[in-house]
N, C-alpha and C positions, 0 to 999 in steps of 0.2 A: 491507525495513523500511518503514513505513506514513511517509506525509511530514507531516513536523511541520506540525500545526494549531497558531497563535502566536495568542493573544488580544492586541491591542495594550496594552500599559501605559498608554497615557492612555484608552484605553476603558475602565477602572474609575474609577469616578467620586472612590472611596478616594484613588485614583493623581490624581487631579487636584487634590482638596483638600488632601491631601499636599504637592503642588510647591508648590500656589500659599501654602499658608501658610512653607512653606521659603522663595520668594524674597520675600517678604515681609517675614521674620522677617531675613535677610542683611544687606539696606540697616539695617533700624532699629538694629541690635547697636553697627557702630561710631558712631554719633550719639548713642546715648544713652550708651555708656561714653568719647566726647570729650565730655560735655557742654553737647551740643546744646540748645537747648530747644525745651520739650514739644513745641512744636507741631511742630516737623520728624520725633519718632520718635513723636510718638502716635499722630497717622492709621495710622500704619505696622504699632506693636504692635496697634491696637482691630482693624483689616483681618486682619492675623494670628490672633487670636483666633477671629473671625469664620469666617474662612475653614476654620481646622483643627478648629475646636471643633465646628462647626454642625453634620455629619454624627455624632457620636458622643454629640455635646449629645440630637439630636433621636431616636436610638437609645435614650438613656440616660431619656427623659422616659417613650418609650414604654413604657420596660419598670418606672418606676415607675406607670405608669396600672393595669397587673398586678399593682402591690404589687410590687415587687423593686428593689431598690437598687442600678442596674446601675455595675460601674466604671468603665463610659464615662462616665455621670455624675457621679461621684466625682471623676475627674479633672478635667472642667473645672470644678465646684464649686471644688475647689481650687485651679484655675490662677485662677479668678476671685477667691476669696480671697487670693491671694498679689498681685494688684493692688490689691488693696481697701486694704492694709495697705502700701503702697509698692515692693511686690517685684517690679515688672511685668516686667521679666527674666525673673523667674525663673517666671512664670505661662508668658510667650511660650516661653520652651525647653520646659515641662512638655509645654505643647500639640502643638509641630513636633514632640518625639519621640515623644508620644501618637498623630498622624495618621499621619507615617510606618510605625511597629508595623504599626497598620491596613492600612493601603496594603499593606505585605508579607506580611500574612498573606493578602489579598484575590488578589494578583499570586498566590500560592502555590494557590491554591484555585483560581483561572480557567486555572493552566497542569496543574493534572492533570485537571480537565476536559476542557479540549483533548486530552490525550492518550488518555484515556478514549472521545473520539469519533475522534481520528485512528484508533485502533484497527479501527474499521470500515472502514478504507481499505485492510487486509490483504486483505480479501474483494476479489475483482473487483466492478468496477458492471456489469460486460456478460459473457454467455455464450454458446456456441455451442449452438444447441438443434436436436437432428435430427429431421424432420417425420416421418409414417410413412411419408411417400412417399420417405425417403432424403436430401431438400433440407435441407441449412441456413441456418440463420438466428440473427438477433445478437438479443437480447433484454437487457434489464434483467434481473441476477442474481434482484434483488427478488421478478420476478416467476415465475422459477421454480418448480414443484409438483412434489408428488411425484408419480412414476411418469416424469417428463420422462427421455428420454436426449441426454446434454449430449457435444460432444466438444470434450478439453484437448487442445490440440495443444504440439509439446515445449517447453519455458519460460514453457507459459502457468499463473496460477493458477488451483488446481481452486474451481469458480465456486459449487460449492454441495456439504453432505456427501451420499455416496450410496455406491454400490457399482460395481466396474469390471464391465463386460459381456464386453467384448475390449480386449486393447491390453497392453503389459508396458512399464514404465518405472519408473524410481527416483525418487523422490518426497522433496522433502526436509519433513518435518514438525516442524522444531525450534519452529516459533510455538507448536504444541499441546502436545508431549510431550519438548520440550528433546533430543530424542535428537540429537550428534552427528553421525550419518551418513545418508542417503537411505536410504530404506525400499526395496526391492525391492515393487511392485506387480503383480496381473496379475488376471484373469479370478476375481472372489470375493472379493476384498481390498476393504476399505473406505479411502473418504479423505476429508478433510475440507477444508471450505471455507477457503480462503488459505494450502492449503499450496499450494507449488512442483515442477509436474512438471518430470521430466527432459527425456530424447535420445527418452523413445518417444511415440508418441501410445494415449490413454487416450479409449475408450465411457464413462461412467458414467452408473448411471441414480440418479435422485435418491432420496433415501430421507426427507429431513427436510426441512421447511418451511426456506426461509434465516433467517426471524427464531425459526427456533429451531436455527442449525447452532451447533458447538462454538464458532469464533469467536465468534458471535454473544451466547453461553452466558457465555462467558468478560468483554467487554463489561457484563454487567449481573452480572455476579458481583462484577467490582471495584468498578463504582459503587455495590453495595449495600454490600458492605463497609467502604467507607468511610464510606460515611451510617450504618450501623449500629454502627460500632466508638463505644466510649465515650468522651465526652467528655473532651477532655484539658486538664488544668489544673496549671500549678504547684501547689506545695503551699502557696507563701503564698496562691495567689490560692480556694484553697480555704478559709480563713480569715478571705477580706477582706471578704468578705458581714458577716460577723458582728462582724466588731471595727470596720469603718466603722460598721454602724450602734448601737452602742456608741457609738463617740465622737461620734455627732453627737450624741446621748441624751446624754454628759456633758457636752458641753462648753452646750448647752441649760442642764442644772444648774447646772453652774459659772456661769453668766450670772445665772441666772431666779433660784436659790434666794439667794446674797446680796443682789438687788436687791429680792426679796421680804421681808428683814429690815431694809430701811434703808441699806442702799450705796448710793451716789451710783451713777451712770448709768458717767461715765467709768471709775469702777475698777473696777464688776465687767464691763464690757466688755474692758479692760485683762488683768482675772486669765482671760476666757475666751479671749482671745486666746489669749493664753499660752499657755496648758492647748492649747489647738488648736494649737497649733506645738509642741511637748513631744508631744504625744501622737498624732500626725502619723503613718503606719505609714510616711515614705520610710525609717529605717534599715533597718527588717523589707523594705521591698520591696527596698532594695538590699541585704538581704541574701540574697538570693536569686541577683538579676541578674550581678553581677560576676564572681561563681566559675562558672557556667555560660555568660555569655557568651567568659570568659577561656580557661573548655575548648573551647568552640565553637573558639575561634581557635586555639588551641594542636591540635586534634584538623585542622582546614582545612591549619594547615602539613605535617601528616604524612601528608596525602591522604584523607582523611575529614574529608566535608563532613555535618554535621548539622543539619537545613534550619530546629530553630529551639530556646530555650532547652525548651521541652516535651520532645522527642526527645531532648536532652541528660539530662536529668532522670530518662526513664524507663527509656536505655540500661543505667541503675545498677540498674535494679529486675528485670532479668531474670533467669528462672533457669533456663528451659529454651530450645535451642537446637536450630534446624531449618535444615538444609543441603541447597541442591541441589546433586544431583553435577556436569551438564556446562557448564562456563564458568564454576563458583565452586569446588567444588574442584578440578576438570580445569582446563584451557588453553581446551577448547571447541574443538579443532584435533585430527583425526586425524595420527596418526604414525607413523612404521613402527617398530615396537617389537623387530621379531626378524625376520631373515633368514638361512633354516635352509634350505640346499642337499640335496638328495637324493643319496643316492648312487647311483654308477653312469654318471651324464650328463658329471661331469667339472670341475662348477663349484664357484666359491669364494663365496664371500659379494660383493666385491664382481663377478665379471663377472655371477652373478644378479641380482642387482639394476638394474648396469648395462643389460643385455639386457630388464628389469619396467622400468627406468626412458625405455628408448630407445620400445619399443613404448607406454608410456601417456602420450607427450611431449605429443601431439596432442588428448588427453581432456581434458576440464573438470569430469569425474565429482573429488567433495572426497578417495575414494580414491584416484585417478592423481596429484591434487597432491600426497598425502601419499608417494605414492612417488618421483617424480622429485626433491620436494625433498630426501628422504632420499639422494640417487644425489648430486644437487650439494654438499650438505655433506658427503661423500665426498671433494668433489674428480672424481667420476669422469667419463667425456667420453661421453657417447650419442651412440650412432648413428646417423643417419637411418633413421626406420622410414615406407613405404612403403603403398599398398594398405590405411590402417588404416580399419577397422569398427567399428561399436560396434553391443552388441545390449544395449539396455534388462534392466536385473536378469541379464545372466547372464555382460557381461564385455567383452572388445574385442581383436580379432585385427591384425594388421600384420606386416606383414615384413620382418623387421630381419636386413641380414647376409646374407639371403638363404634364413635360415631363416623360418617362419611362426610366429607368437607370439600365443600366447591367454592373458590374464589374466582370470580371473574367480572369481565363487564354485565350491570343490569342489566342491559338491554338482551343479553347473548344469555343469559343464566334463567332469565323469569320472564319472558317477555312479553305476557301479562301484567304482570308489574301486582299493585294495590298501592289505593288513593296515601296511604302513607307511608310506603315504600317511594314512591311516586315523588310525594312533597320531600324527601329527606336529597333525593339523586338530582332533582332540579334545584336544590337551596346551594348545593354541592358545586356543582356546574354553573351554573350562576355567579358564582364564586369566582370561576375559572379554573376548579379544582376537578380534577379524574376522581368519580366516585367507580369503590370497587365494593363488591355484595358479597357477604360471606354467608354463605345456605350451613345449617348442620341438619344431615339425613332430610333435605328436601327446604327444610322451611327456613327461613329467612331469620336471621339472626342480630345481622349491624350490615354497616356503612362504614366503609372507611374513605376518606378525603386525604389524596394524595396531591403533592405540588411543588414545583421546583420553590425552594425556600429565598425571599429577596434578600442582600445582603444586606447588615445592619447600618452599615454607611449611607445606602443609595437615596435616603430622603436628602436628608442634608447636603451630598453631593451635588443633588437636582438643585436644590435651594440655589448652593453657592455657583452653579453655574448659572444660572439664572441672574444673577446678582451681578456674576461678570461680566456675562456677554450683552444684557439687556435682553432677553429674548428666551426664554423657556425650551428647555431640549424636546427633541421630539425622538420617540419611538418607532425606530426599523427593528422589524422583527417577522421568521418565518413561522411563526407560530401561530394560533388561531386565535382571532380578534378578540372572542370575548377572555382568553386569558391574558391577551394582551394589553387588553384595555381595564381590567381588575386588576392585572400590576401599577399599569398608567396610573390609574385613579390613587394608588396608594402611595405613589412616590412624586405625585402632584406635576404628571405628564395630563396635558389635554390633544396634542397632536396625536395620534395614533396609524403607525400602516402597519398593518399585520398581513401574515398570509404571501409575503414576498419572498421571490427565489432573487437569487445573487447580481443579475440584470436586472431587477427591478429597484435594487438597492443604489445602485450605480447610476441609474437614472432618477432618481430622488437627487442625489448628492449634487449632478451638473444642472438638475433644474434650478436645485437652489445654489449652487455659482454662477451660474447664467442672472442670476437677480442681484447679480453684483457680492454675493454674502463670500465667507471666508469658512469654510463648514468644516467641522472639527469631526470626524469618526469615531465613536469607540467602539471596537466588540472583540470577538477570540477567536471566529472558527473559521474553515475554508469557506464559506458563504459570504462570511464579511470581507475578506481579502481584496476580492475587486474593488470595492467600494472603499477599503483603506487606503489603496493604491491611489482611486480618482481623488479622494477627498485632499483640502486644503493641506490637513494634516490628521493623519490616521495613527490611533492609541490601540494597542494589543495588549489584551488581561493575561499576562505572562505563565501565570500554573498550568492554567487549561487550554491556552490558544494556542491552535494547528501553527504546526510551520510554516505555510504558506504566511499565516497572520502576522506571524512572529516577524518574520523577514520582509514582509511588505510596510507594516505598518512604521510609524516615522522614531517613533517611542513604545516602551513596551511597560508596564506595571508589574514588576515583578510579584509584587507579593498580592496582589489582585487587593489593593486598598484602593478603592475609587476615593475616597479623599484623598487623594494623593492626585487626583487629575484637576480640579481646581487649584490645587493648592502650584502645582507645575506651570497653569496657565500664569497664576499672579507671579510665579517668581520670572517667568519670563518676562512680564510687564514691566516688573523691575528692571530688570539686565537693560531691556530696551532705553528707563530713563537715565540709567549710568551711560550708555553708548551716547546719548545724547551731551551729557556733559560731557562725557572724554572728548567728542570731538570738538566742541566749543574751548575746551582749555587747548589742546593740538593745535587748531585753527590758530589761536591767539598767537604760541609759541613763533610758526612757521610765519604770520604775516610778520611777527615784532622780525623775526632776524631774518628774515627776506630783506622788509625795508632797512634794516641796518648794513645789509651788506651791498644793497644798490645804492645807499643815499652815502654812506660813508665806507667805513673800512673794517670789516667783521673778523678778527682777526681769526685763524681756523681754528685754535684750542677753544675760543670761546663759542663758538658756533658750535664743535662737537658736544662742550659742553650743556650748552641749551639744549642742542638736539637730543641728546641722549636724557635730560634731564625732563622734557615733556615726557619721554620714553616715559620713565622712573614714575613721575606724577599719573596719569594715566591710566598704568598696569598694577598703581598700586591701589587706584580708586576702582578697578574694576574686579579687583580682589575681595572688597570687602562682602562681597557677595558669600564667599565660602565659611562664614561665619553659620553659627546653629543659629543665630536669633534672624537669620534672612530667610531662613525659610518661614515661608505665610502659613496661615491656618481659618484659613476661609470659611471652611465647613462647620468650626466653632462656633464663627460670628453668625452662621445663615441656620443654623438648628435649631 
């Protein structure tokens, strides 16, 4: 994993304006609600103002010198109007929660950046490069060419993509193509830059420029993605353009045209007040705010974290769904799936295993872990295996017992094979399972069936996204078809692409937004990343998924419970039909005391109080959300 590159929090300048207007804003509150005077909480609230306003103020100005009526200057317009008229509270809270917003959208944007260039930390900075006199030498990856031959030696990463010369070793390539298990390499096999060689040493000669290897690929695939996805906005803030500048347009009217028939100065200033506090969009914005932040938090207790009310918002609007297979429906862990004894040799299931588990005690291959752990959750006792070898892609020999024991691939151990040897590795594979052959002193003994394990959830997840969106998820995955299409089959996938690298994933995702659809990602590793990024809205399996994942993706699953991603889609469904009532109740408030203060005379205490009073009704109805009985359970109904 590449090491976290951290932007500091007060190195955005958002994040500084932010605090200083927060401690600011602290001292002044209790002085001015004991009673203080002025002069102890003004300096306090004006410095306040000053501090959180200036950066969104001077944003906001910019963007009307373009003609655009930005809400960053909405905001402080208003926070400054709500002093103008006595409410300096309520201006200084406008602003502190104005700045902070900022500040966390800002923090949020500088930490997938980071992650976006830690990403290039997968690659090595140094490679072995061998002269044609045979000498080597350490070089900058960077400066690698093609036709160079580089040599990996066992645990180092391959320093640039090319092709093997000489050399046999397992390779593990989950950064590029998410496959659970090391790849078997040798003489003619291609590998790519920042995967992980094994136990052998690897020739490779370069084949691609580094600033143009996969890694590399992958890197400006996600930054473009995210720069290129469409802007995302609530759906009031999509509105607010137009009915801000509306009211400034009427409440202008309300002022100019009775002072232009003979009204005194004070009362049509008075009736425009008014009108501008009635006509105010805080109901409309909190009608929005409360039901999405209350799922935000209701969705954060049940381990889905959604990084802000947008994401919340757009979770509802999905209707197609793209699933990686290894570490979001799987475990992302091989397992030994089946241990099937030969006849003839005399063994049981456990003393094979025991005997697969004594001889691969000593391996660090993710296959030997998966089998010894398989022997100890047995319960069973290994026995010192001696003399043990490992040979890169074909297995590892040891002496256990006193007999000699070879595990490794069929095809590399016996490759001869016999007709029932034969039928036991094909039922295996067929499966979609890595069958591994265990020899004792030559002859053929068992089969063991190894396989990344599906999570217990993922049937009924499938179900109940099914049931959501109308339309059955489909399967992206770099793995190979037939394992991919034996998990499909089991968790009731018929779509299937396997065999995809991280552009190929990405291009799935816009064909199917190009068809009009709303497409939902889920997966965990640097491969899915670009396609998190592209996608409508992209879900990261939180234990196991890469930084890159974590940080691109829109939501993360902390505790990797896939019911937990329907169950997220419905509560936003929710939120959405609360937004829809709040603003029908909002709507009603502001027309009733509109027309009351143009048709008659809306006195101002009562206008503050209606206005403030839609507030109240509103935020209280988009609370109810944070109750335990609002979170859905989908995956019950659809098992």
């Amino acid at each position: 994993m590449a090491p976290r590159r951290r932007t500091r929090l007060l190195a955005l300048p958002e994040a500084r304006w932010a605090l200083a207007s927060l401690l600011l804003f602290l001292p002044a509150l209790p002085l001015y609600l004991l009673g203080a005077p002025a002069w102890a909480w003004g300096p306090l609230f004006a410095a306040c103002y000053a501090t959180g306003g200036w950066d969104p103020g001077w944003e906001g100005l910019k963007a009307l010198r373009d003609k655009t009526l930005d809400v960053d200057l909405l905001m402080v317009v208003a926070a400054l109007g709500a002093a103008a008229i006595g409410q300096v509270l309520d201006g200084a809270l406008l602003i502190v929660i104005f700045a902070t917003s900022g500040a966390l959208e800002a923090v949020a944007t500088a930490r997938t950046a980071d992650s976006v260039r830690g990403l290039l930390d997968l690659a090595p900075s140094t490679a072995i490069r061998l002269r044609d006199d045979g000498a080597e030498e350490t070089v900058d990856a960077e400066r690698l060419a093609v036709g160079d031959v580089v040599l990996v030696r066992p645990g180092e990463r391959v320093g640039a993509d090319g092709r093997v010369l000489d050399g046999a070793s397992d390779v593990d390539q989950a950064t590029i193509t998410g496959e659970p298990l090391p790849v078997a390499k040798q003489a003619g096999d291609e590998v790519f830059a920042g995967t992980v060689n094994g136990t052998g040493a690897l020739r490779v000669r370069v084949e691609r420029d580094p600033s143009d290897s996969v890694i590399a690929r992958v890197v400006r695939m996600a930054e473009e993605a995210s720069e290129t996805k469409a802007p995302t906005q609530l759906f009031i803030e999509r509105i607010e353009q137009r009915y801000s500048i509306g009211m400034v347009i009427a409440t202008l009217a309300v002022f100019g045209i009775p002072l232009a028939f003979g009204d005194d100065l004070p009362s049509a200033l008075l009736r425009a007040m008014t009108f501008m506090i009635v006509a105010s969009p805080c109901a409309v914005v909190l009608s929005t705010m409360p039901p999405l932040l209350s799922a935000i938090a209701n969705a954060g207790r049940h381990g889905v974290l959604a990084k802000s009310a947008v994401v919340m918002e757009r979770l509802g609007q999905v209707d197609a769904v793209a699933l990686d297979k290894t570490g979001t429906l799987t475990e992302g862990t091989p397992r030994v799936t089946g241990v099937l004894p030969l006849p003839g040799p005399g063994l049981d299931e456990d003393r094979l295993l025991a005997l697969a588990g004594a001889a691969e005690h000593p391996s660090e291959h993710p296959l030997a872990r998966a089998v010894v752990r398989a022997a100890r959750e047995r319960g069973l006792v290994l026995a010192e295996a001696t003399g043990f070898t490992s040979y890169p892609g074909a297995g590892v020999t040891a002496t256990v017992d006193g007999h000699t024991v070879q595990i490794g691939s069929p095809a590399r151990l016996l490759p001869g094979g016999s007709p029932e040897l034969d039928d036991t590795v094909r039922s295996l594979e067929d499966e979609g399972r890595t069958a591994v052959l265990v020899l004792r002193d030559g002859v053929p003994v068992g089969v063991l069936g190894i396989a990344d394990r599906l999570r217990p959830d993922a049937r009924a997840t499938v179900a109940a996204l099914t049931e959501l969106t109308g339309r059955t998820p489909v399967l992206l995955t770099g793995d190979n078809e037939r394992a991919a299409r034996r998990l499909a089959a089991e968790v009731g996938i018929s779509d299937v692409r396997a065999g995809l690298l991280p552009q190929d994933k990405v291009a799935a995702v816009r064909a199917w937004e190009a068809e009009g659809l709303r497409v939902m990602v889920v997966g965990d590793g640097v491969n899915d990343a670009p396609a998190l990024a592209a996608a409508h809205t992209g879900i990261a399996m939180g234990r196991a998924g890469s930084d890159l994942a974590l940080e691109t993706a829109d939501a993360v699953v902390v505790r990797d419970e896939l019911a937990t991603i329907p169950a997220v889609v419905a509560l936003s469904r929710t939120a959405r039909r609360l937004v829809t009532q709040n603003l029908a109740i909002a709507g009603t408030f502001i027309a009733a005391l509109v027309a009351w203060d143009l048709i008659g005379t809306l006195p101002l205490p009562l206008g503050v109080a209606g206005h403030e009073g839609s507030t109240v009704i509103v935020g209280l109805n988009g609370l109810r959300l944070l109750r335990e009985a609002a979170w859905p359970h989908p995956t019950e109904d659809s098992a």
